[in-house]
C-alpha positions as CSV (number, residue, x, y, z in Angstrom):
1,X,-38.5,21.8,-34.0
2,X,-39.2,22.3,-30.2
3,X,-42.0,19.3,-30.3
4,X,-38.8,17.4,-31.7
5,X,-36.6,17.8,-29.5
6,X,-38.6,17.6,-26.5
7,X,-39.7,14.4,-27.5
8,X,-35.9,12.8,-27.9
9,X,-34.8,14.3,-24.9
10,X,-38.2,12.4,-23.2
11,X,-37.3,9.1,-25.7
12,X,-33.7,9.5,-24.3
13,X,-34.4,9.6,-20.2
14,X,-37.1,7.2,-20.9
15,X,-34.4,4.4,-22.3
16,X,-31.4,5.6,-20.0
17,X,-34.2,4.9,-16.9
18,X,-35.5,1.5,-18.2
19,X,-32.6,0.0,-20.2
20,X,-35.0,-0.7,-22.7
21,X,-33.7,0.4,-26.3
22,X,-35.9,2.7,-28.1
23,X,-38.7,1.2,-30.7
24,X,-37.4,1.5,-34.5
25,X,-40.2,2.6,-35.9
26,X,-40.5,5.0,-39.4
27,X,-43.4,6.6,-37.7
28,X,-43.9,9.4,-35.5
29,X,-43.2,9.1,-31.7
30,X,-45.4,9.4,-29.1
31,X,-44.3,12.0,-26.3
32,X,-45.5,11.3,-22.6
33,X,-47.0,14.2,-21.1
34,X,-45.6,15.4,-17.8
35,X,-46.1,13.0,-14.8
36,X,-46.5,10.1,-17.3
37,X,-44.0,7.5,-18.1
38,X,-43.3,6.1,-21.4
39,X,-44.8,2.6,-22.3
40,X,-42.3,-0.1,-23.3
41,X,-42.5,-1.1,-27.1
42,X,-45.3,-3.7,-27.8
43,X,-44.6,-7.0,-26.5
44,X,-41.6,-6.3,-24.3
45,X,-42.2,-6.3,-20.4
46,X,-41.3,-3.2,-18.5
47,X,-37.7,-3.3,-16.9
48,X,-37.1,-4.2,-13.5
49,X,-34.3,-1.6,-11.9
50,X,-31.0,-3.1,-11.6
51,X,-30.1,-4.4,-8.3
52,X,-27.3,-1.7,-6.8
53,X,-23.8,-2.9,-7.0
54,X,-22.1,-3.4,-3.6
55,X,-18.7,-1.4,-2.9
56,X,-16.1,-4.4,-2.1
57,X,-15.1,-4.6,1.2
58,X,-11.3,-2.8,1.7
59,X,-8.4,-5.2,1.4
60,X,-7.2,-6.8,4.6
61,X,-4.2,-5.2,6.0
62,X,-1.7,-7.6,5.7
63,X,0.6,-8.0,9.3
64,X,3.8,-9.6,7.4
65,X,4.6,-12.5,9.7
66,X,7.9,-11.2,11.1
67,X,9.2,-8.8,14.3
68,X,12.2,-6.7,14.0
69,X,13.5,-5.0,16.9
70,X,16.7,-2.7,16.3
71,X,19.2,-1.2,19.1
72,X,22.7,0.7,19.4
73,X,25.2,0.4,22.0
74,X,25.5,4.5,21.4
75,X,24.6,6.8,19.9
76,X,27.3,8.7,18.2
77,X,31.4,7.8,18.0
78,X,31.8,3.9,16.7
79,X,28.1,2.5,16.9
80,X,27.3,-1.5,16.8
81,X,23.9,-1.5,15.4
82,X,22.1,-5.1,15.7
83,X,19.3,-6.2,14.1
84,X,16.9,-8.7,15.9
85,X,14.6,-10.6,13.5
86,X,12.1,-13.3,15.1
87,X,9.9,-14.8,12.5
88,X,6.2,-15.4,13.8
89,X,5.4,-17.8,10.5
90,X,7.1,-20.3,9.1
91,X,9.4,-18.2,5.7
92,X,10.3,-19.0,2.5
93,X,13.1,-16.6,2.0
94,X,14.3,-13.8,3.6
95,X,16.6,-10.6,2.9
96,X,17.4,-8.3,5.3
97,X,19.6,-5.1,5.0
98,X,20.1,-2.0,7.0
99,X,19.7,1.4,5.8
100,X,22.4,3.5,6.9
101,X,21.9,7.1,6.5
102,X,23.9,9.8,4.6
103,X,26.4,10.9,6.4
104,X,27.3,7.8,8.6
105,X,29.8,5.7,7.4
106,X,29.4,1.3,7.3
107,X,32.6,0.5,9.2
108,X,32.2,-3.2,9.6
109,X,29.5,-5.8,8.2
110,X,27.4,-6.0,5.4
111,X,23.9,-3.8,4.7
112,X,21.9,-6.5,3.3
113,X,22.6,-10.0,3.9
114,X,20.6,-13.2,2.3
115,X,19.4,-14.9,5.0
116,X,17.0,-17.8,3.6
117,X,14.3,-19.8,5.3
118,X,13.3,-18.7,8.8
119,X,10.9,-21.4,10.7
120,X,8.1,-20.1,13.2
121,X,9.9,-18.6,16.2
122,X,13.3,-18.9,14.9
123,X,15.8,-15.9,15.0
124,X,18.7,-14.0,13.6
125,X,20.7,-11.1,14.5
126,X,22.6,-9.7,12.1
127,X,25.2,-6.4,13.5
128,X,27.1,-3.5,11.8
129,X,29.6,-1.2,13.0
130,X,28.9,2.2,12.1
131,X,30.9,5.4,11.9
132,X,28.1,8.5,13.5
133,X,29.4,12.0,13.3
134,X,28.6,13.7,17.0
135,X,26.8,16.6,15.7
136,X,23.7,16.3,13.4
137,X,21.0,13.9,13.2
138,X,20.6,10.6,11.3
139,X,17.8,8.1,11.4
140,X,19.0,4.7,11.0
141,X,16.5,1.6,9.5
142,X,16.8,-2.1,9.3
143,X,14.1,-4.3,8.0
144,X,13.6,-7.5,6.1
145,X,12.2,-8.1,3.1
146,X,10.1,-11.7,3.1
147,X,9.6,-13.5,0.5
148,X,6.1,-15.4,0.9
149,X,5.3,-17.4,-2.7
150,X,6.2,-16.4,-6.2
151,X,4.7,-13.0,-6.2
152,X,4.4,-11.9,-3.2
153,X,6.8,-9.8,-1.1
154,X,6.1,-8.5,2.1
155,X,8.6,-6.2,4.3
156,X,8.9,-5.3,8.0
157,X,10.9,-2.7,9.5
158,X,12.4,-0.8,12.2
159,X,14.2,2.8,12.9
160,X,16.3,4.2,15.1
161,X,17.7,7.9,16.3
162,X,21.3,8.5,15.8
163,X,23.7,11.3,16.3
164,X,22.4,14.3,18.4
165,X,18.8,14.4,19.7
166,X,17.2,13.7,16.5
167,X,13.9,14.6,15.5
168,X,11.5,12.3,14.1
169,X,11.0,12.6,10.2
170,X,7.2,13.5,9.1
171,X,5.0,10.6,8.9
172,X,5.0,9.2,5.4
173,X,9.1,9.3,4.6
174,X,10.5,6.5,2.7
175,X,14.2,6.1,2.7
176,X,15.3,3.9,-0.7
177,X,17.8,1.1,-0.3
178,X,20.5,1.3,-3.2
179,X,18.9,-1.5,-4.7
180,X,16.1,1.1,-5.2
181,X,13.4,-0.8,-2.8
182,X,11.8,1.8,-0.6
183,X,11.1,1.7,2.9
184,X,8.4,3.4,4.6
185,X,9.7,4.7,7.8
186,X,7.8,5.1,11.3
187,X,8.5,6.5,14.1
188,X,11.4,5.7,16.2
189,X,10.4,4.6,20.0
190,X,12.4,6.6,22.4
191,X,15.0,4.6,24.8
């Protein structure tokens, strides 16, 4: 029963090593000693090892073709917040919105406005008027979502401090629109 066993196991790691498929024979199987390696069935050639497979290369990351820079006349009190967006590409369709945190109120404007095709170099500014209390801290984002082809959406952002001396949220944070589309957040650049 050991003999047996032993020789499958060999049969086995033999096969799995050479990709050749074991000989269908009725009779008994030869075992290779240690050090030896099994012979491939009559008539077949031994197999060559596989050439390694190559990890792909990462994805490009993929700069979507648009700069948005977003200031305040304030800070706190009635806030004009204007979104500057300069497209670096000529754009299919673009939608951009602001983000306006809980606990500010949208005085005047619109969050999200459709604002169509954007030639290379062109640009829009788009303001709201905001309500910010003057204690507590709120982090304000306006971005633009581009539309390249059928398919394929890219999205650019920016953020801003409101409120008190506001601390910047941990790297990673994504604040969701109320059309549900999330918006990874980075860190605000100080004034």
């Amino acid at each position: 029963m050991n003999r047996e066993l032993t020789g499958l196991l060999v049969l086995l790691v033999s096969c799995a090593c050479s990709s050749t498929p074991p000989a269908q024979s009725g009779g008994e199987m030869a075992t290779p000693s240690m050090g030896e390696q099994a012979a491939p069935p009559a008539g077949e050639q031994e197999a060559t090892p596989a050439a390694e497979a190559e990890t792909p290369p990462a994805p490009e990351k993929i700069t979507p073709p648009m700069e948005v820079k977003l200031s305040t006349d304030k800070t706190t009190g009635r806030v004009v917040a204007t979104a500057e967006l300069t497209a670096t590409a000529d754009l299919p369709r673009v939608l951009a919105r602001f983000v306006v945190p809980a606990g500010v109120t949208l005085v005047d404007g619109v969050a999200e406005v459709e604002v169509g095709k954007l030639a290379n170099g062109e640009k829009r500014s788009l303001s709201v008027t905001l309500e910010v209390p003057a204690e507590g801290q709120f982090l304000l984002a306006a971005g633009a979502d581009l539309f390249m082809e059928p398919g394929v959406k890219l999205h650019r952002s920016a953020t801003l401090n409101l409120g008190t001396e506001a601390t910047r949220p941990p790297a990673g944070d994504v604040v969701r629109t109320p059309g549900g589309t999330g918006i990874r957040l980075s860190p605000a650049k100080k004034r």
